[in-house]
N, C-alpha and C positions, 0 to 999 in steps of 0.2 A: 482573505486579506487583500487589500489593495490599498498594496504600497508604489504600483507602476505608474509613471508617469503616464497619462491618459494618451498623448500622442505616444510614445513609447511602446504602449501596449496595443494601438491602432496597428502601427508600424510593425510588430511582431506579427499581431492578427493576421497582417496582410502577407508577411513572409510567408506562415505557414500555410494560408492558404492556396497560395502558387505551388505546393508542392502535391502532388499526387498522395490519393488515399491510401495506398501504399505505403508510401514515404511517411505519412503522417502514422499508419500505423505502426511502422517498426519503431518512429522517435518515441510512441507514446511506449509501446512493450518496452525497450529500452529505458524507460524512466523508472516504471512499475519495476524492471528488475534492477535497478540500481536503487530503489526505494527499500524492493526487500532486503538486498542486500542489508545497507543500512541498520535494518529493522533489527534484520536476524544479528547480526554484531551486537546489537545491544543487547537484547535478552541475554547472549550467549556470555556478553560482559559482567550480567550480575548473577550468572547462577552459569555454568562452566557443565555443571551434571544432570541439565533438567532433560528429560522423557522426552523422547519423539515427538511420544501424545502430547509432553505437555510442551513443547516448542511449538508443535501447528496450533494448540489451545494459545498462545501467548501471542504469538503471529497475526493469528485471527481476530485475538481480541483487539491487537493495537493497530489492525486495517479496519475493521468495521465495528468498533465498540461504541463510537459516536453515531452509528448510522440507524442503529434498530433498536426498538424496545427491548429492555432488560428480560422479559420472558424470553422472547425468541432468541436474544442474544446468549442466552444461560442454558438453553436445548440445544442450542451448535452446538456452545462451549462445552458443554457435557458427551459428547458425541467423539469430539479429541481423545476421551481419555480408555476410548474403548480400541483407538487404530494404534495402541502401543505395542 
């Protein structure tokens, strides 16, 4: 999506580049767990009693379900319901 005004997102670019790789690492891990968080709240919103297996199964699906093809995608997801 790019809804950032084009200087705006220059101007960002350029903050985060001034800051060490380091720094840039912790913001990005700090998004990723603020993102899972998120995540996990939601599953846990419409089903209160789902499985270990099936939370990392729902987790997984809704971080990389757009990312791979539906075989590969359905061999992970099949793989969750054995770590219950």
């Amino acid at each position: 999506m790019l809804d950032t005004n084009p200087l705006m997102a220059a101007k960002t670019r350029e903050m985060m580049m001034e800051k060490s790789r380091e720094e840039r690492l912790v913001i990005g891990c700090s998004m990723f767990s603020f993102a899972r968080t998120i995540v996990l709240a939601s599953i846990l919103r419409k089903n209160s009693n789902i499985s270990p297996g099936d939370l990392k199964r729902e987790l997984f699906l809704r971080f990389y379900g757009n990312d791979m093809n539906k075989d590969a995608l359905n061999r992970i997801a099949l793989q969750f319901a054995s770590s219950q």
